[in-house]
FIDOKE-430278 format. One line per 8 residues: number of its first residue (from 1); their letters; for each residue x, y, z of C-alpha. Coordinates in Angstrom, 2 decimals, m for minus. Layout:
BEGIN
NUM	A	X/Y/Z; ...
This chain:
BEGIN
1	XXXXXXXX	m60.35/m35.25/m101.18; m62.04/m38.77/m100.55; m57.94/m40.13/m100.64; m56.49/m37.43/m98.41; m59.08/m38.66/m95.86; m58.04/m42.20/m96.41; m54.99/m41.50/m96.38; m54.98/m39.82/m93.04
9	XXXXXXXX	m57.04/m42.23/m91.57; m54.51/m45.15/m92.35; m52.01/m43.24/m90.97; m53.85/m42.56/m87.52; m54.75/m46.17/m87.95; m51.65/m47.05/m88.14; m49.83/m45.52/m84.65; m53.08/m46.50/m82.84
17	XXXXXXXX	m52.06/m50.05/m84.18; m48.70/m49.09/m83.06; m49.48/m47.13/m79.72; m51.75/m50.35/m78.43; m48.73/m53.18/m79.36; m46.56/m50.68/m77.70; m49.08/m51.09/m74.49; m49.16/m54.55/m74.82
25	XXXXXXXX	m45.78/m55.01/m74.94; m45.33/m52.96/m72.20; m47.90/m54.63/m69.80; m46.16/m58.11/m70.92; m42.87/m57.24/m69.38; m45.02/m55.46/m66.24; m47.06/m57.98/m65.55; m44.81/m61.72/m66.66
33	XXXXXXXX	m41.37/m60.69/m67.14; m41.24/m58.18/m63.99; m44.33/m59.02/m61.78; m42.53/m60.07/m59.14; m40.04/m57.65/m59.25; m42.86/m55.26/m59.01; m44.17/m57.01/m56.62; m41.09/m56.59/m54.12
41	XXXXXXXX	m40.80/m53.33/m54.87; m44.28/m52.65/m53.25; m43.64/m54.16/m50.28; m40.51/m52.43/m50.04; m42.87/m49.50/m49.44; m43.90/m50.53/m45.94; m40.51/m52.59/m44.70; m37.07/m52.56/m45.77
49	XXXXXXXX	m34.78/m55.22/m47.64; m31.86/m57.13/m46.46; m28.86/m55.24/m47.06; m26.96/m58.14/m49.39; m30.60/m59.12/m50.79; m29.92/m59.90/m54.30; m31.90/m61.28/m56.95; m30.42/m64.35/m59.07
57	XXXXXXXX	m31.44/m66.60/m62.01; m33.52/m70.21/m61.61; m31.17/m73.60/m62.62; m33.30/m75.83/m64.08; m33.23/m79.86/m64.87; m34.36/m80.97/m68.38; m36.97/m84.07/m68.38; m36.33/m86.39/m71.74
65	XXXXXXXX	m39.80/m84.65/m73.42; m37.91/m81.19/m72.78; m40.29/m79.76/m69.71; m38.26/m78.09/m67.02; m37.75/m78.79/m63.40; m36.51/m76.23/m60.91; m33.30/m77.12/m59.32; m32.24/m73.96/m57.89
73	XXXXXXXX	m34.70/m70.94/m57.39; m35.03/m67.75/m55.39; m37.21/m68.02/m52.14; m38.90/m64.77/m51.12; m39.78/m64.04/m47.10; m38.40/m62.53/m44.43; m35.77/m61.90/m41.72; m36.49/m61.03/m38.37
81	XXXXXXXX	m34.25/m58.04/m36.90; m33.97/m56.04/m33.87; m32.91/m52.38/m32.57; m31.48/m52.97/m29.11; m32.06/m49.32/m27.68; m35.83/m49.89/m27.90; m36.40/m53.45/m26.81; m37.66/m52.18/m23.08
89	XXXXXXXX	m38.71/m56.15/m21.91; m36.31/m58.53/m23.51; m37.70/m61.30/m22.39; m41.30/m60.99/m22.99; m40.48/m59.35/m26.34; m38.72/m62.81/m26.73; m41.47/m65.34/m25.35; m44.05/m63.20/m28.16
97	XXXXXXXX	m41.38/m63.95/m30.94; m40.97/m67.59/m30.44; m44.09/m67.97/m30.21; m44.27/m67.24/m33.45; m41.42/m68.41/m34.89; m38.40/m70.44/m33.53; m35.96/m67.30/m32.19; m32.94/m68.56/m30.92
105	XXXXXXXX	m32.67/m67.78/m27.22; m29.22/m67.41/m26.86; m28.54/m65.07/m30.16; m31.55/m62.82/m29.02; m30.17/m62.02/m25.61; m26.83/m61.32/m26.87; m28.09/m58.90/m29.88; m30.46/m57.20/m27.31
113	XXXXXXXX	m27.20/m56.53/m24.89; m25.80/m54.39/m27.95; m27.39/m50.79/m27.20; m25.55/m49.05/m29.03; m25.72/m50.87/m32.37; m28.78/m49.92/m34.15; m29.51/m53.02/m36.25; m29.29/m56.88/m35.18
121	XXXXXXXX	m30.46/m59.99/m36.87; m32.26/m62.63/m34.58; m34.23/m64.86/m37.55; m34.16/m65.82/m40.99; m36.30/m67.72/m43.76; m39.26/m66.50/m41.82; m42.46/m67.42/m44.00; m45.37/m64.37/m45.07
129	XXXXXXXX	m47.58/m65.33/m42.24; m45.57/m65.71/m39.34; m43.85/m62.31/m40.11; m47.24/m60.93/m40.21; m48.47/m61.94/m37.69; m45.22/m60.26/m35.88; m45.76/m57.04/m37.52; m49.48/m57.33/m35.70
137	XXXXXXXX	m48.09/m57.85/m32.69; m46.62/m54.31/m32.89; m43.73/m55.65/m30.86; m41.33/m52.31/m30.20; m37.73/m52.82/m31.41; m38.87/m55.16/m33.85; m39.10/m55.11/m37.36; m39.42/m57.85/m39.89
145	XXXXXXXX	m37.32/m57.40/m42.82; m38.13/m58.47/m46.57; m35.67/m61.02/m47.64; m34.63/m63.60/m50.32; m32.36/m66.61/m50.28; m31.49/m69.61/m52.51; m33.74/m72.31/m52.50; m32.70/m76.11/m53.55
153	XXXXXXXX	m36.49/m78.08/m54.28; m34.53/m81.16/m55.35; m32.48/m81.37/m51.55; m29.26/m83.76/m52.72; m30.27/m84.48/m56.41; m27.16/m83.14/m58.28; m26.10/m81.67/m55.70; m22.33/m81.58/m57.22
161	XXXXXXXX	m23.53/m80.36/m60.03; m25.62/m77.02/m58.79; m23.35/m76.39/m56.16; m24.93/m73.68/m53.43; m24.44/m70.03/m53.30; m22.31/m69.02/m50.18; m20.32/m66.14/m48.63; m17.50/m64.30/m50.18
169	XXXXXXXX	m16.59/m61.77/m47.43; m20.05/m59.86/m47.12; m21.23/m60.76/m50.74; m23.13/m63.65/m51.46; m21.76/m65.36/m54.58; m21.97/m68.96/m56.33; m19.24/m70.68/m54.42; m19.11/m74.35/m56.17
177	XXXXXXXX	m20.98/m75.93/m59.22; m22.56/m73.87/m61.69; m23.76/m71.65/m58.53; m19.77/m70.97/m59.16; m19.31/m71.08/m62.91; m22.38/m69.45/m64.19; m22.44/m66.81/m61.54; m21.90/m64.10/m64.06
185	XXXXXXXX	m24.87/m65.01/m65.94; m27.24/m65.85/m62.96; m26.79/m62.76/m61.04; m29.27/m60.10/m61.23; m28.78/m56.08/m60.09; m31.55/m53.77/m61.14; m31.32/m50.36/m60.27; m34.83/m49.04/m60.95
193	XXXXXXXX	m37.86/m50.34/m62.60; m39.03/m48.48/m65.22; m37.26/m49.47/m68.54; m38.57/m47.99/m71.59; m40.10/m50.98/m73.87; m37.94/m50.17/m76.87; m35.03/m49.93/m75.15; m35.82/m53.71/m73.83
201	XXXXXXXX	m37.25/m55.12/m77.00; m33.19/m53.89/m78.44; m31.85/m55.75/m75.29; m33.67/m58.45/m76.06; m32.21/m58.73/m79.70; m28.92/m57.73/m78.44; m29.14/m60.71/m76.06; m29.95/m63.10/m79.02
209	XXXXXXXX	m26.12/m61.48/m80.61; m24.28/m61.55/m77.35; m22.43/m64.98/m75.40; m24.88/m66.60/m73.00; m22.87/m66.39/m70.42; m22.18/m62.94/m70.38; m25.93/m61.87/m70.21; m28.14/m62.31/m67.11
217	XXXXXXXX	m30.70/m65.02/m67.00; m31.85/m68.48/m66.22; m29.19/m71.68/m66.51; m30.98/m74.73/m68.33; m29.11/m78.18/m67.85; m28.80/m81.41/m69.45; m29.36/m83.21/m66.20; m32.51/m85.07/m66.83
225	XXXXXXXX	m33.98/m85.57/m63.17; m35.12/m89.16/m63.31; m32.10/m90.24/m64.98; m29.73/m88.73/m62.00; m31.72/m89.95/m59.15; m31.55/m93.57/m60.87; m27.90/m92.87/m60.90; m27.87/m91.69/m57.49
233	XXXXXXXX	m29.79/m94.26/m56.88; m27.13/m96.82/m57.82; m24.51/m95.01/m55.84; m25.86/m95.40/m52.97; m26.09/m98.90/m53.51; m22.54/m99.39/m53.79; m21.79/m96.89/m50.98; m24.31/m99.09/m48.35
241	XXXXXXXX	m23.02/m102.80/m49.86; m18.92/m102.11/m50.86; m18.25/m98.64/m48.54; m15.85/m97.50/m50.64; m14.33/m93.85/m49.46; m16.35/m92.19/m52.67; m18.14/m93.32/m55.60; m19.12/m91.24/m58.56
249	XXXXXXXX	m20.72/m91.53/m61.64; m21.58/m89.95/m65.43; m24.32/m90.76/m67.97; m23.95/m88.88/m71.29; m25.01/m89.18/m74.85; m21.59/m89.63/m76.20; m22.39/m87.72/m79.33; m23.73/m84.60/m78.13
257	XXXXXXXX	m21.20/m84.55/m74.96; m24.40/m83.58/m73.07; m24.10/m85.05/m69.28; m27.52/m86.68/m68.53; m26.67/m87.32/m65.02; m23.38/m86.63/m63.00; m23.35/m87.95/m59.23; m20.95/m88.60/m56.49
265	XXXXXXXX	m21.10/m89.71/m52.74; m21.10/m88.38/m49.91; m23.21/m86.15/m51.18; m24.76/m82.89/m49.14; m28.07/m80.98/m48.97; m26.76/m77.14/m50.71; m30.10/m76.37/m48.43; m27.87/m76.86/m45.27
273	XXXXXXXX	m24.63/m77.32/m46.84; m23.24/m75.48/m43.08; m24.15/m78.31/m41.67; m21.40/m80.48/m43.12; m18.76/m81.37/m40.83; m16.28/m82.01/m43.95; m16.13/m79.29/m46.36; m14.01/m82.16/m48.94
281	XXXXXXXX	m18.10/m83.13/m49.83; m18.47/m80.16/m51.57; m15.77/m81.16/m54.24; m16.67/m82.93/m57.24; m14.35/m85.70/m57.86; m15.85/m86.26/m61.18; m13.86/m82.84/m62.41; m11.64/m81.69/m59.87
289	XXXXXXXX	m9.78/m85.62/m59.06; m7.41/m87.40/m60.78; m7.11/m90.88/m60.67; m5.07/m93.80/m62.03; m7.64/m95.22/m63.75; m6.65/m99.25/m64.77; m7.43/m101.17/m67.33; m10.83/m99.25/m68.82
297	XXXXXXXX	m7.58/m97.78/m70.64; m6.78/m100.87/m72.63; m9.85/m100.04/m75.23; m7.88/m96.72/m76.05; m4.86/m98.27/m76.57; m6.20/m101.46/m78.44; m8.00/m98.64/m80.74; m4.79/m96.76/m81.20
305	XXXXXXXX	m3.26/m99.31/m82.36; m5.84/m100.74/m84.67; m5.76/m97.43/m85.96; m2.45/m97.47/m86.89; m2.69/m100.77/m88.56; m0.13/m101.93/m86.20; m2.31/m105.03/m84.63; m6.09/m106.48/m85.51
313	XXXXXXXX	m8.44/m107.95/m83.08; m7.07/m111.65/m84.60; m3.18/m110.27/m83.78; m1.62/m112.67/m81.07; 1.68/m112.70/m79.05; 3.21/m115.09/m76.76; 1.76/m114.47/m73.04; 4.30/m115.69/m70.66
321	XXXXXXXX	2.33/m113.85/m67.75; 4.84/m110.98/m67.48; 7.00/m108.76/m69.43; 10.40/m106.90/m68.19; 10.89/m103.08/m69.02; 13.04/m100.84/m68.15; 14.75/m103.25/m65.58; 10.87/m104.03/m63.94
329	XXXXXXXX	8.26/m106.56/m64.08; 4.87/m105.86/m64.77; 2.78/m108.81/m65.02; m0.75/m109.86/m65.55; m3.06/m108.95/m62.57; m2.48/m112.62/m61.74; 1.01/m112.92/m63.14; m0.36/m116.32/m64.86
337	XXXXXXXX	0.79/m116.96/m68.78; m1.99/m117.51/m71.07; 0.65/m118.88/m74.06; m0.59/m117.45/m77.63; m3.27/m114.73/m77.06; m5.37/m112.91/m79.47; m5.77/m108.97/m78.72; m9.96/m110.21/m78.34
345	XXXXXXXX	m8.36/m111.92/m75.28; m6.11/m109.88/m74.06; m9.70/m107.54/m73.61; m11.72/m110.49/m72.09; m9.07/m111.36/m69.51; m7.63/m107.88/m69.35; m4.32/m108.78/m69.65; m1.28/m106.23/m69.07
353	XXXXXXXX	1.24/m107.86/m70.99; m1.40/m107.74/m74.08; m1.92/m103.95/m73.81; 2.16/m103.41/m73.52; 2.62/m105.64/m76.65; m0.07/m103.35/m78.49; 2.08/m100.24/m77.94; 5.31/m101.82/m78.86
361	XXXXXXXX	3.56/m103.06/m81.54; 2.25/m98.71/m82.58; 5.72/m97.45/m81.19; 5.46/m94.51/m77.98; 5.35/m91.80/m79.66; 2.30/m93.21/m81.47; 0.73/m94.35/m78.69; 1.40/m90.68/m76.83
369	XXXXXXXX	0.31/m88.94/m79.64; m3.03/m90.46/m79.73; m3.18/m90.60/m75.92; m2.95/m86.39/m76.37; m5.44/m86.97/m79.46; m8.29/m88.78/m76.97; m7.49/m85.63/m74.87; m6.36/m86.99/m71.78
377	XXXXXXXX	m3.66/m84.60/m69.96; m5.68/m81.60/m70.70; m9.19/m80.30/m69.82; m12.01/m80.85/m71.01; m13.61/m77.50/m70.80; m16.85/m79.01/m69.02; m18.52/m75.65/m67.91; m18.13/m76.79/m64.03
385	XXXXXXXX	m15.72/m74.89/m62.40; m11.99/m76.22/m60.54; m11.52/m78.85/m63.38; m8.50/m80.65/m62.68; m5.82/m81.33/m65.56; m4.59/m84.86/m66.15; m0.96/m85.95/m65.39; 0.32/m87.90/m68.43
393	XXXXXXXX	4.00/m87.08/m68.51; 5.46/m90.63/m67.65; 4.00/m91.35/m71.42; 6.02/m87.69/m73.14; 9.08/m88.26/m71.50; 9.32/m91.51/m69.70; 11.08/m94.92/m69.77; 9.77/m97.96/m71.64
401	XXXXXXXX	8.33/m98.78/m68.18; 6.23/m95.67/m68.00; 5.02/m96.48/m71.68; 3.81/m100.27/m70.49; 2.67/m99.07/m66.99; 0.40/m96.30/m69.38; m0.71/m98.81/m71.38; m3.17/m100.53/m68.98
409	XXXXXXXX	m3.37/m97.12/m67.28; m1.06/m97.07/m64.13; 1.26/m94.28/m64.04; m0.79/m91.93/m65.76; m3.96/m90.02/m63.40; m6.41/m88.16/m65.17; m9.99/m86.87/m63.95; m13.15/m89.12/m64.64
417	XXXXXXXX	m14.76/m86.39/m67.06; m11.75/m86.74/m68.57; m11.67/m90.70/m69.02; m15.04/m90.70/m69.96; m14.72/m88.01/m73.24; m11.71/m90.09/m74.01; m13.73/m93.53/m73.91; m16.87/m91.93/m76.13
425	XXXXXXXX	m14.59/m91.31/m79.03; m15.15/m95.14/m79.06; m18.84/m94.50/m79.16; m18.98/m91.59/m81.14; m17.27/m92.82/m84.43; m14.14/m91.95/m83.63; m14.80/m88.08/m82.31; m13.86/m86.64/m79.84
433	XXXXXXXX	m17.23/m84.70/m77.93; m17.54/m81.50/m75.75; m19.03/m83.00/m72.09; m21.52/m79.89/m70.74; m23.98/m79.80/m68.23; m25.69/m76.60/m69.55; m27.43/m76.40/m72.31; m28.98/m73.30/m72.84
441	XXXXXXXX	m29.57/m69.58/m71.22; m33.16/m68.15/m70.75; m32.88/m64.44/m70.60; m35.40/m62.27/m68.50; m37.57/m61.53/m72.02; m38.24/m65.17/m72.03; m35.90/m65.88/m74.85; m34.05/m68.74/m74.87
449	XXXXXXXX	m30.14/m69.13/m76.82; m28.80/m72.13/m77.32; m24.91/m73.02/m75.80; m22.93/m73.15/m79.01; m20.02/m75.72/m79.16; m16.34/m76.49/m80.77; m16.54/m78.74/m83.92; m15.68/m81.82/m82.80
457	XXXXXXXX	m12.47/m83.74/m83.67; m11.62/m87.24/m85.58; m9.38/m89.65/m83.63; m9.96/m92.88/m84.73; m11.50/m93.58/m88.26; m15.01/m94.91/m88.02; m14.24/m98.57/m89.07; m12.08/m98.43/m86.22
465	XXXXXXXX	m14.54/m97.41/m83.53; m16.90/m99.78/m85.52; m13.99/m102.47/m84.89; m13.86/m101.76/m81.14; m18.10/m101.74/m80.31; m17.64/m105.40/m81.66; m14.86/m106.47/m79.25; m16.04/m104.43/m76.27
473	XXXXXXXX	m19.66/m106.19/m77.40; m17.60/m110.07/m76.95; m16.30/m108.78/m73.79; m19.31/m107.87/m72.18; m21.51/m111.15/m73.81; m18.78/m113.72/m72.77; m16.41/m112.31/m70.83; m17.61/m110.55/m67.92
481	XXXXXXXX	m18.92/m112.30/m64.90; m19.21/m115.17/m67.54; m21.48/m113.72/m69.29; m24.20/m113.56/m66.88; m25.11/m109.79/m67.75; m25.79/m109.98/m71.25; m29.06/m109.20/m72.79; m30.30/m111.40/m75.66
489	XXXXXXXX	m31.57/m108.07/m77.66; m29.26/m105.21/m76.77; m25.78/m105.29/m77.52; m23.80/m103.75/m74.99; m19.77/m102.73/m75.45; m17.83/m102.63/m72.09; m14.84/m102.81/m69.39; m14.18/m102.85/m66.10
497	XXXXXXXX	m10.81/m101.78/m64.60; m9.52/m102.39/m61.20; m5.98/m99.95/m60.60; m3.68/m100.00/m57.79; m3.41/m97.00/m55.94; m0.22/m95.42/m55.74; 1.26/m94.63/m51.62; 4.31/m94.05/m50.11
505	XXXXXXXX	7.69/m95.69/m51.54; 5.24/m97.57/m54.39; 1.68/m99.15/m55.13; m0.54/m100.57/m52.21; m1.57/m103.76/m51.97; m4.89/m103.74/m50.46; m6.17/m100.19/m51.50; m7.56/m100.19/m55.43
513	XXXXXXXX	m9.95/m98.09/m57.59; m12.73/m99.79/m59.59; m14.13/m98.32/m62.94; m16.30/m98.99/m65.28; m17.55/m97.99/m68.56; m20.47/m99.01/m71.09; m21.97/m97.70/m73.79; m25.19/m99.09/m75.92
521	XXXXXXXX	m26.99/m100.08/m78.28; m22.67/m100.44/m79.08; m22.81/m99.61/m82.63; m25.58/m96.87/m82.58; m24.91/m95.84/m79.00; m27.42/m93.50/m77.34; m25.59/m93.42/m73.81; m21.95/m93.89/m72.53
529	XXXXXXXX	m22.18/m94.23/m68.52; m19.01/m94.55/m66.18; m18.88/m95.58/m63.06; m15.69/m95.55/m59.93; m14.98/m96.32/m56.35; m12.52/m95.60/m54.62; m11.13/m98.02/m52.36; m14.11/m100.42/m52.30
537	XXXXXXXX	m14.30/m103.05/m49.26; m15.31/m107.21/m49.91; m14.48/m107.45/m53.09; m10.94/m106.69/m55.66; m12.17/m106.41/m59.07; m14.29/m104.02/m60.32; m16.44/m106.67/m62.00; m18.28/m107.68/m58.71
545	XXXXXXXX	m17.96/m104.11/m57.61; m19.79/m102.37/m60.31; m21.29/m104.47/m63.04; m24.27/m104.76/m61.61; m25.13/m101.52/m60.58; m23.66/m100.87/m64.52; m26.36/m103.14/m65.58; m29.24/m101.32/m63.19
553	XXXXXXXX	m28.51/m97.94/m65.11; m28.52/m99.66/m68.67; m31.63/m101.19/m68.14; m33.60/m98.32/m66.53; m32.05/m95.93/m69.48; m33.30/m98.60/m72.14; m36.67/m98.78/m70.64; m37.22/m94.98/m69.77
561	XXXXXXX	m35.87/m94.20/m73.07; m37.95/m97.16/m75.27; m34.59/m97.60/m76.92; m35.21/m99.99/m79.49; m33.67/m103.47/m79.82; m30.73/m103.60/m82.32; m30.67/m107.55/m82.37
């Protein structure tokens, strides 16, 4: 008898025990998950909501100890509308309004001329207290309306990167940035709000099994904040001293692929993004540009062919200052001879003729088989939308003068996301890396799923990417601006490139694009950054253009970072 009662007991016991996590469970998802859902829904009872109100998911920036920073997030308040029929004094029911709140006069006056429409909208982002203090005044005709829009706390930082959420027809979508290309996972429709707690503790598991972009939720970056306004930072720099049309630049640990920071200018505030008088600013030139990119290609092609065994850094070849292909001369960017070069020289003084003799040296097909292998000419699947495909195809089907003009990259336009994966297979021991800007989803249970990526792809071997840090490392040390940059405990691997720009009937002569790459400590690398500018004013080479602001980044990333010394 004495066991049956036990018995029973443990089982009552037991769906009390049950019953009360149940509870708790419940009032966890009422009170944190869905507050302020709840919330809206209550004052819902008293006033009605926009009629494209729709809730969406929070973009947040990643700081280097793994906190989060809101970079886009839903604003609650309210709109101000109007029916026309029962506004009897138009003008004093005006003069009370903007009292409160700034009404503008000439939208009012022509919404209260429309009689016959029963619904007008005369003010928007109106805060809690002013459209309380309206619903006091008791104002006939006049109704505040509950209302949510997108909020941007960082103004411009990233800017290019969140995009803004916009119009399509009567629906507002994500229109550029991940606005755009997470818009699947960041919009929100709820149709009621009770949802039974087992029923969500499944979704939650199902979310865990499911793609993260194909469940609703919150979008966590890799854009650490600091790091891009340093960046930005540095931009504008070069914007205020060289005016160049745009600028643009990407920090990202070249092993991971994740993009620390991603900036270009002009830049916009997605706040006020109608504001702009040029809609071009909304584009990201980092992904949806191609350029001809110079002679930051002349590490890839040096590597290919050390790769191949066809050349060594000590390999030299008779410099006369110019070669002829294909019936054309190309010729050194000062069409001087240097005599017997070695390929370490032909990176220090960036000479054409050196970078032509390197894919004679592999053979074209080589060299356009590893140019596909460093995966320029295709994209890079960055989850940013509009990316734009390299244009390679003087190098797959071209004359020997399209092989040498690809060589020290003329001829050949790809995107700077593009240029940059390419150049941190040098970094990366000789892989190729996934660039992404998002790193994982935060569903509305709070549970957060990691972005899973493609196994990553061997280009060069190791010793060869080891090879390359050492004569990118001499390049920067000695070679550029005579060595003034170098730092006496951080080795540093680099190149600039300065590339025509093509016009009508051929090449310009005073219009060029500067670029430049790093990446450090160079044989343990923890960031690859690349910089352009397009069309720069004062200066021709891409050395005095962007070195410096180069060397800015580095050392902010080393300090920020505490990256220790590696000599």
């Amino acid at each position: 008898m004495k066991a049956k009662i036990l018995t029973r007991a443990r089982i009552l016991s037991f769906f009390f025990i049950l019953g009360a996590l149940l509870l708790v469970v419940r009032l966890y998802f009422l009170q944190v998950i869905h507050g302020a859902e709840y919330e809206r829904d209550a004052m819902g009872q008293y006033v009605e909501p926009a009629p494209d109100t729709q809730d969406r998911g929070d973009i947040f920036f990643k700081k280097k100890d793994g906190g989060l920073v809101a970079g886009a997030v839903m604003q609650a308040g309210w709109r101000i509308a109007i029916q026309p029929k029962d506004i009897e004094d138009p003008e004093a029911a005006y003069a009370k309004l903007n009292a409160i709140t700034p009404i503008d006069h000439e939208r009012f006056f022509a919404s209260t001329a429309k009689k016959t429409d029963p619904y007008e909208e005369v003010a928007f982002r109106v805060s809690d207290a002013d459209a309380g203090t309206i619903r006091d005044e008791h104002i006939p005709g006049v109704l505040p309306v509950q209302d949510q829009w997108r909020y941007y706390p960082a103004d411009t930082l990233a800017a290019h990167v969140i995009g803004f959420v916009g119009y399509q027809g009567d629906k507002r979508v994500g229109v550029y940035g991940l606005e755009r290309s997470w818009q699947e996972t960041l919009v929100r429709t709820t149709s009621g709000l009770y949802v039974n707690p087992f029923a969500e503790i499944f979704a939650n598991i199902q979310a865990l099994l499911s793609d993260p972009g194909t469940v609703h939720g919150d979008v966590i970056t890799t854009i650490e904040p600091s790091v891009q306004q340093n960046l930005e930072d540095a931009l504008d720099g070069v914007m205020k001293t060289y005016e160049p049309k745009l600028a643009g630049g990407i920090v990202m640990d070249p092993h991971t692929g994740e993009i620390i920071a991603m900036a270009a200018r002009p830049a916009f505030d997605p706040n006020t993004f109608n504001t702009a008088s040029n809609t071009a600013v909304f584009t990201n030139p980092l992904v949806e540009s191609a350029y001809e990119m110079g002679s930051i290609m002349k590490p890839l092609t040096i590597g290919a062919a050390i790769d191949t065994g066809a050349i060594t850094p000590a390999t030299t070849y008779d410099d006369k200052g110019f070669v002829m292909k294909s019936g054309k001369k190309i010729s050194n960017f000062d069409g001087k001879g240097r005599g017997t070069v070695s390929m370490q020289e032909v990176l220090n003084q960036s000479l054409n003729t050196g970078a032509v003799f390197a894919v004679d040296a592999m053979g074209h097909n080589t060299f356009s088989r590893y140019v596909h292998a460093y995966g320029l000419g295709e994209k890079t699947g960055i989850d940013l939308p509009g990316e734009a495909t390299g244009l390679i195809r003087a190098i797959d089907s071209g004359t020997d003068v399209d092989y040498a003009s690809g060589a020290f990259g003329q001829g050949i336009a790809v995107s700077p996301i593009e240029m940059t994966r390419a150049l941190a297979v040098l970094a990366n021991d000789g892989a190729l890396p996934w660039p992404h800007v998002v790193s994982a989803v935060r569903y509305e249970s709070g549970v957060v799923k990691s972005i899973p990526l493609p196994p990553q792809k061997q280009i060069l071997k190791p010793a060869t990417a080891d090879t390359m840090a050492d004569m990118l490392s001499i390049v920067y040390d000695k070679a550029l601006l005579g060595g003034e940059l170098k730092l006496e405990h951080y080795s540093i691997a680099a190149k600039t490139g300065t590339a025509q720009i093509a016009g009508p009937g051929g090449y310009l002569s005073d219009a060029y694009l500067h670029s430049f790459f790093g990446y450090f400590p160079a044989h343990d690398p923890r960031f690859i950054v690349f910089l352009f500018a397009l069309e720069p004013q004062k200066e021709i080479y891409a050395s005095h253009t962007l070195a410096r602001p180069f060397f800015g980044i580095a050392k902010f990333l080393i300090n920020y970072y505490n990256i220790p010394p590696d000599r």
